[in-house]
C-alpha positions as a Markdown table, in Angstrom:
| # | Residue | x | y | z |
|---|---|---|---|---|
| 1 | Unk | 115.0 | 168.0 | 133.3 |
| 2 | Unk | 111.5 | 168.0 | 134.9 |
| 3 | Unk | 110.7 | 170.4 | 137.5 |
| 4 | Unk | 108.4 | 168.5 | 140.0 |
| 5 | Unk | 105.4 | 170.6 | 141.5 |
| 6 | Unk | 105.4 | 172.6 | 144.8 |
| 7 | Unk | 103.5 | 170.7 | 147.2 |
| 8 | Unk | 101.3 | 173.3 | 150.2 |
| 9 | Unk | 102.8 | 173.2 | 153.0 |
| 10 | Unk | 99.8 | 172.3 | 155.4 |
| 11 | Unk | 95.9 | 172.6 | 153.7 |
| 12 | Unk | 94.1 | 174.6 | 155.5 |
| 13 | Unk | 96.6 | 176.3 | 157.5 |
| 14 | Unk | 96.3 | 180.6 | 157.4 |
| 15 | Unk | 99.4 | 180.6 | 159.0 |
| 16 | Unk | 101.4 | 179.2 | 156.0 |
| 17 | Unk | 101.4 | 181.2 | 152.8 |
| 18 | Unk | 104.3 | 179.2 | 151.7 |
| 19 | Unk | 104.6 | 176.3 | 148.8 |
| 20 | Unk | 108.1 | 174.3 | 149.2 |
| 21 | Unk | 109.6 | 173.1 | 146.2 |
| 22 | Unk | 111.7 | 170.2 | 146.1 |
| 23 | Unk | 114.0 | 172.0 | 143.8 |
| 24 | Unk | 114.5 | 174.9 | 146.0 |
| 25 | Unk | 115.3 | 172.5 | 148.6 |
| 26 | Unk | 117.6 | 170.6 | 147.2 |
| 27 | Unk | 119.5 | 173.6 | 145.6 |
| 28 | Unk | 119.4 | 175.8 | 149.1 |
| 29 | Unk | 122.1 | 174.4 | 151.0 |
| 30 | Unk | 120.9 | 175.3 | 154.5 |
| 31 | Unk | 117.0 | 174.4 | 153.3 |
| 32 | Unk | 119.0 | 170.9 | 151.7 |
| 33 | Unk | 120.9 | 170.3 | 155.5 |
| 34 | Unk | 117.9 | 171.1 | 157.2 |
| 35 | Unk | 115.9 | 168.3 | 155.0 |
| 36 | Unk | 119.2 | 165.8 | 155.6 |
| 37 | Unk | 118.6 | 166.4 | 159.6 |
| 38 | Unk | 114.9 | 165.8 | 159.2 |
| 39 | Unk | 115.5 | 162.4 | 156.6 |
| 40 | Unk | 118.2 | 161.2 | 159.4 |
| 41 | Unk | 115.3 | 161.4 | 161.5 |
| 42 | Unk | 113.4 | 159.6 | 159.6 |
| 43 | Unk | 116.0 | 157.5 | 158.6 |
| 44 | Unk | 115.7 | 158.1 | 155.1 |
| 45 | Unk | 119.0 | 160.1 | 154.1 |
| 46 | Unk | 120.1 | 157.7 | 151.8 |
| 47 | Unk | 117.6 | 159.3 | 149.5 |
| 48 | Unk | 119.2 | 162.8 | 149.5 |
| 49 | Unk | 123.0 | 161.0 | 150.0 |
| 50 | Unk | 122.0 | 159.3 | 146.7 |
| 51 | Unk | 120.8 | 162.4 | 145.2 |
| 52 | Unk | 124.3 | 164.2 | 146.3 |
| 53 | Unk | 126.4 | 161.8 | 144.9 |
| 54 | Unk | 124.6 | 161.8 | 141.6 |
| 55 | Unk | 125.1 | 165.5 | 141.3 |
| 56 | Unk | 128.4 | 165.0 | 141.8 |
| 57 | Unk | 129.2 | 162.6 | 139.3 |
| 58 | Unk | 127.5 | 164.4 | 136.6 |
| 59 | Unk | 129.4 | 167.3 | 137.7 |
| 60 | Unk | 132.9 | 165.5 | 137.2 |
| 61 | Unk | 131.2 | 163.8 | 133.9 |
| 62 | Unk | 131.0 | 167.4 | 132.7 |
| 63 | Unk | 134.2 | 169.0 | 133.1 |
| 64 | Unk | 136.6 | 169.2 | 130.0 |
| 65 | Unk | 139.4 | 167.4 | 132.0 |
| 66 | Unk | 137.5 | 164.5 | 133.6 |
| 67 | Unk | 139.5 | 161.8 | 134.5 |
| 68 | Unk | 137.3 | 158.6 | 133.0 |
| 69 | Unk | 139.0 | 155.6 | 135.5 |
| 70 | Unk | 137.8 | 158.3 | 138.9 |
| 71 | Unk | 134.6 | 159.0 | 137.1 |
| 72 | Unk | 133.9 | 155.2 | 136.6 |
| 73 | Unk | 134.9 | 154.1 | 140.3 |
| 74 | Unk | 132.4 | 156.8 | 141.4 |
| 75 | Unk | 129.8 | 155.4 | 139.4 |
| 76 | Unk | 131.0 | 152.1 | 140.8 |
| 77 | Unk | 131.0 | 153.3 | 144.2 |
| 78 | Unk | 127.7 | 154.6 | 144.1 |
| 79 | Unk | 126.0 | 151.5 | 142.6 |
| 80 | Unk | 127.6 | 149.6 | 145.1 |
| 81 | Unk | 126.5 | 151.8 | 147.4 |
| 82 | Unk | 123.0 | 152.6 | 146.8 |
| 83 | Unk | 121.7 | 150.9 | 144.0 |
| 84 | Unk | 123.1 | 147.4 | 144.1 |
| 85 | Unk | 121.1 | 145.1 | 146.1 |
| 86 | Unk | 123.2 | 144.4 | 148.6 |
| 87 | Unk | 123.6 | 148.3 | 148.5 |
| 88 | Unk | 124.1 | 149.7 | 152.4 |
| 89 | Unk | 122.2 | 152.3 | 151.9 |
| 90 | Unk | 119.5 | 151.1 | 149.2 |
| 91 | Unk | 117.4 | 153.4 | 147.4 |
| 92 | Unk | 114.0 | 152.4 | 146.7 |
| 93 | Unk | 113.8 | 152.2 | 143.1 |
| 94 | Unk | 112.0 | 150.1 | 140.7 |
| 95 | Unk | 113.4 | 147.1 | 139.9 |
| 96 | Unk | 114.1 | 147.0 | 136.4 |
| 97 | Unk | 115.9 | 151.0 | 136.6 |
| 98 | Unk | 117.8 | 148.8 | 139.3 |
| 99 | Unk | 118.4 | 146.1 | 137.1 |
| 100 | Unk | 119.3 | 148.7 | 134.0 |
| 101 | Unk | 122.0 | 150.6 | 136.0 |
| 102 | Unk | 123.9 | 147.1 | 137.4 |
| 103 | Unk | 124.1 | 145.7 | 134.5 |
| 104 | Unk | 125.4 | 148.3 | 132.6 |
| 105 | Unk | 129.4 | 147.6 | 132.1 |
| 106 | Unk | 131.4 | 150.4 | 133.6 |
| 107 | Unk | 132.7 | 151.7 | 130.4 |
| 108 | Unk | 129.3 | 152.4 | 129.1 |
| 109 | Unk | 128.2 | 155.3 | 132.0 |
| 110 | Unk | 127.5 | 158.2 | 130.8 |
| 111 | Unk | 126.6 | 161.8 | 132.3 |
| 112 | Unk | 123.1 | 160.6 | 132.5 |
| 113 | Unk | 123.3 | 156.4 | 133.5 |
| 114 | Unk | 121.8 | 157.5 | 136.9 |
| 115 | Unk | 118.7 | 159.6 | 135.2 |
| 116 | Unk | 115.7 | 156.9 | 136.0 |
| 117 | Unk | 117.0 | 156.3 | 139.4 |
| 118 | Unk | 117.4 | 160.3 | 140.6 |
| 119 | Unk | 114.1 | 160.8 | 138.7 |
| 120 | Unk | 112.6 | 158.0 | 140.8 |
| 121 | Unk | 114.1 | 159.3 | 143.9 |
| 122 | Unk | 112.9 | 162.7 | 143.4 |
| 123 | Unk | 109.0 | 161.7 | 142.9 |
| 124 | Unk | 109.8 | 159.7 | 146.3 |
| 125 | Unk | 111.1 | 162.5 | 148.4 |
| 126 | Unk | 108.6 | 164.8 | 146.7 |
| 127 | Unk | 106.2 | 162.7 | 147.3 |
| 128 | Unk | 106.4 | 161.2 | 150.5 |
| 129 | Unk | 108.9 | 163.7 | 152.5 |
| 130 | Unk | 108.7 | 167.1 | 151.6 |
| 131 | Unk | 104.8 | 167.7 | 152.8 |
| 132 | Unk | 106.0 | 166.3 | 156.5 |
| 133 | Unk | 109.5 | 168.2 | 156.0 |
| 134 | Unk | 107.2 | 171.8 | 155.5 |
| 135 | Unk | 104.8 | 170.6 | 158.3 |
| 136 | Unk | 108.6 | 170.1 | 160.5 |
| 137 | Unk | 109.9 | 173.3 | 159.4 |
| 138 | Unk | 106.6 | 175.4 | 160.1 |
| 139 | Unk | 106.8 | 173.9 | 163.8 |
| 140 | Unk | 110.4 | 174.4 | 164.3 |
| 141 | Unk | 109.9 | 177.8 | 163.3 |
| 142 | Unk | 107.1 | 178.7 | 166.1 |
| 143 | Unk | 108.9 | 176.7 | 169.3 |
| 144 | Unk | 112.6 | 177.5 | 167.6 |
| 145 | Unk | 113.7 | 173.9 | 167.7 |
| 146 | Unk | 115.3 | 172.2 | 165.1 |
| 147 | Unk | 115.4 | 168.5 | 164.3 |
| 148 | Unk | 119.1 | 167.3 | 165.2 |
| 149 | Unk | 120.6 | 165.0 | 167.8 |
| 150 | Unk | 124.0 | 163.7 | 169.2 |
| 151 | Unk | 123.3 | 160.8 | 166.8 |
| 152 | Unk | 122.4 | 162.6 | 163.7 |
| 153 | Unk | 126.0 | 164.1 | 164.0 |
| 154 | Unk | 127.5 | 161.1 | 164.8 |
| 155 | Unk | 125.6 | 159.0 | 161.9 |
| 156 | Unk | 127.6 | 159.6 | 158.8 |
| 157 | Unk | 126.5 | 159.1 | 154.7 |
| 158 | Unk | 127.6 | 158.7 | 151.3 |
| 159 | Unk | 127.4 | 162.5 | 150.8 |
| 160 | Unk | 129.5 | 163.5 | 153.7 |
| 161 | Unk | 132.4 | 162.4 | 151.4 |
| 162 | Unk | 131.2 | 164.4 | 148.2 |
């Protein structure tokens, strides 16, 4: 797997001495709910939702006694969620990794059908979230506030079923 690069929190800041990592954010679980408060906010949780439920598949893909007909309805359920085109929560992937993962017949997913997508996904959140997410947390942390409302609680994904 590649590790994508730390981004700087905020250039030019003395106060920050701190790199964030989207790794260590997505493998910190209170660092990885903090970033799906601030993506809600955003409204771009279906980014890490996607991410969670890939994660979990490839978990159940691993494990000695995986049941195949649960792991293909999962794979299922997350192309229909996320990746089809019609997907309620669409991830913003490139069109032919799209086209790659719908057309593949269910019987032919394997641990790593989702690999291009996640891969895409990560370079976006990387990319495009996780400079303003360290710019969020380094403000939350000097008034104490966090982002979270009423209807981020009330607003529920993919991954809350995971």
């Amino acid at each position: 797997k590649k590790k994508i690069t730390p981004i700087p929190i905020q250039e030019g800041s003395a106060d920050v001495a701190t790199e964030l990592d989207i790794n260590e954010i997505l493998h910190n679980p209170k660092k990885r709910n903090q970033f799906m408060s601030y993506l809600k906010h955003v409204y771009a949780e279906e980014n890490l939702a996607f991410w969670i439920a890939v994660q979990r598949y490839k978990e159940l893909f691993e494990q000695d006694n995986c049941n195949m007909s649960a792991l293909r309805k999962l794979a299922q359920k997350i192309v229909s969620e996320f990746v089809s085109s019609e997907a309620p929560q669409g991830v913003n992937i490139r069109s032919k990794t799209r086209a790659s993962i719908v057309s593949l017949p269910q019987e032919e997913f394997t641990g790593n059908s989702f690999d291009k997508a996640e891969h895409e996904i990560l370079l976006l959140l990387d990319g495009n979230f996780t400079s303003e997410f360290s710019q969020y947390l380094q403000t939350a942390s000097e008034t104490g506030t966090l982002v979270s409302s009423e209807s981020d609680h009330a607003r529920t994904s993919f991954s809350d079923t995971f």
